[in-house]
C-alpha atoms as a printed R data frame, in Angstrom:
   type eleno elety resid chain resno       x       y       z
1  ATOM     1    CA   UNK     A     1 -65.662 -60.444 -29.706
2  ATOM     2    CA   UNK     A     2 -62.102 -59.427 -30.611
3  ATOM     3    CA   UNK     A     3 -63.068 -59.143 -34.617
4  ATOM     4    CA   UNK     A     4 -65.823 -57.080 -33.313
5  ATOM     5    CA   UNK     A     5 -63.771 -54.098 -31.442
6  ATOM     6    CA   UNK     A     6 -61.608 -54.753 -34.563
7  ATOM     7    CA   UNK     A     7 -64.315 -53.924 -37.077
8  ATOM     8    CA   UNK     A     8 -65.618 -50.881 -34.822
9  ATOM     9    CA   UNK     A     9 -61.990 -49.674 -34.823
10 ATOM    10    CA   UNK     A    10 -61.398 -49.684 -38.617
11 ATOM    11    CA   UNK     A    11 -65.011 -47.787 -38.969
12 ATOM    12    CA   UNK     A    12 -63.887 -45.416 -36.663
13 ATOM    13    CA   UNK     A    13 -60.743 -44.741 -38.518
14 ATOM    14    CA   UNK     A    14 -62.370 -44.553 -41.628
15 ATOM    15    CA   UNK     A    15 -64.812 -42.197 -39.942
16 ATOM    16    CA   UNK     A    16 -62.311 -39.963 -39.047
17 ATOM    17    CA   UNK     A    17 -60.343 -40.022 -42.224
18 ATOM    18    CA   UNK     A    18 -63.012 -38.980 -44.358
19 ATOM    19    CA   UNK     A    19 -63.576 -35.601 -41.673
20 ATOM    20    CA   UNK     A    20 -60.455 -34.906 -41.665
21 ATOM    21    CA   UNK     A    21 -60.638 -34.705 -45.486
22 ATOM    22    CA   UNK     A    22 -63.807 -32.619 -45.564
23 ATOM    23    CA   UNK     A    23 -62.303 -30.125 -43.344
24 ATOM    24    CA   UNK     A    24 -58.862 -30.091 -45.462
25 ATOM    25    CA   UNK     A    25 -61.358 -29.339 -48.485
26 ATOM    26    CA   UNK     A    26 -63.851 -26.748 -46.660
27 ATOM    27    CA   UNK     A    27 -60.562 -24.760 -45.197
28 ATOM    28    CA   UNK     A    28 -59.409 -24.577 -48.774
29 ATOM    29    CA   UNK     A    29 -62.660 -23.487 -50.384
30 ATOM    30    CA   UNK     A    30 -63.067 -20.682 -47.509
31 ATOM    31    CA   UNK     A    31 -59.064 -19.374 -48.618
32 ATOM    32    CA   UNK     A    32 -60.162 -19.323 -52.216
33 ATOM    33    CA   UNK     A    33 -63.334 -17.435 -51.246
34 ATOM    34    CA   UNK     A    34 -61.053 -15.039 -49.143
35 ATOM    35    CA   UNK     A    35 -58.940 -14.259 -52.059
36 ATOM    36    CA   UNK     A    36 -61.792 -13.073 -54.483
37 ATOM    37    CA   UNK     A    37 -60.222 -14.596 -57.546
38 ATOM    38    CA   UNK     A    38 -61.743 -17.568 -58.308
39 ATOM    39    CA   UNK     A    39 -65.195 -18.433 -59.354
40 ATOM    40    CA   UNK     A    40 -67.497 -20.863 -57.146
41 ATOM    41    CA   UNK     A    41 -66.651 -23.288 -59.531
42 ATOM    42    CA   UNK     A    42 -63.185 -23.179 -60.184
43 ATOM    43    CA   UNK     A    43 -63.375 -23.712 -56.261
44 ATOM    44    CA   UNK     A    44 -65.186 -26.687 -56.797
45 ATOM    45    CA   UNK     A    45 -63.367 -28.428 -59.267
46 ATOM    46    CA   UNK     A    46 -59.969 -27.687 -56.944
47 ATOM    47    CA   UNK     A    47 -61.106 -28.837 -53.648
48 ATOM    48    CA   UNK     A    48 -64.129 -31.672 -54.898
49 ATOM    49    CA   UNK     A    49 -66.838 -29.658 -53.021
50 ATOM    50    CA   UNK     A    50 -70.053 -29.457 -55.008
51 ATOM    51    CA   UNK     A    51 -70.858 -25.827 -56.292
52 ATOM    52    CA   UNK     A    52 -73.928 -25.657 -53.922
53 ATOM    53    CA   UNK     A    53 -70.986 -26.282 -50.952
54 ATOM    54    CA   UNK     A    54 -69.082 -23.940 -51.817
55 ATOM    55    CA   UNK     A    55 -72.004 -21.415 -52.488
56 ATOM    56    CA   UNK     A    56 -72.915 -22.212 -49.145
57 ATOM    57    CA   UNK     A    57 -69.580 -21.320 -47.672
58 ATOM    58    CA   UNK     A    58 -69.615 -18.261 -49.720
59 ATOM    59    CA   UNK     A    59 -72.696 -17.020 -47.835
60 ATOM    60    CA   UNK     A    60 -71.551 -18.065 -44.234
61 ATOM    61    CA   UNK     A    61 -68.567 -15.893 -45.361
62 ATOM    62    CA   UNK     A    62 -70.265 -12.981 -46.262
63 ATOM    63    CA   UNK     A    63 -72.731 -13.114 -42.862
């Protein structure tokens, strides 16, 4: 039972790692968009979003 919680805890960590990453790379697409200066893949390539990501950021921005 114990290994159990264990296992469910380390998921859960992991879990929340990996959105905490996303949002660290999402917040730094949307500051790239912001500053006009860089193309939607340059953005890519700097925060490991796909293009189509950051396209779609690009249009949320611009709504």
């Amino acid at each position: 039972m114990c290994v159990a919680i264990q296992v469910m805890n380390e998921r859960a960590a992991k879990q929340a790692a990996a959105s905490a990453k996303m949002a660290e790379k999402i917040a730094a697409a949307k500051r790239m968009l912001q500053l006009g200066k860089y193309t939607f893949e340059e953005i890519a390539v700097v925060t490991e979003l796909t293009v189509k990501e950051v396209e779609t950021f690009a249009a949320k921005e611009d709504t």
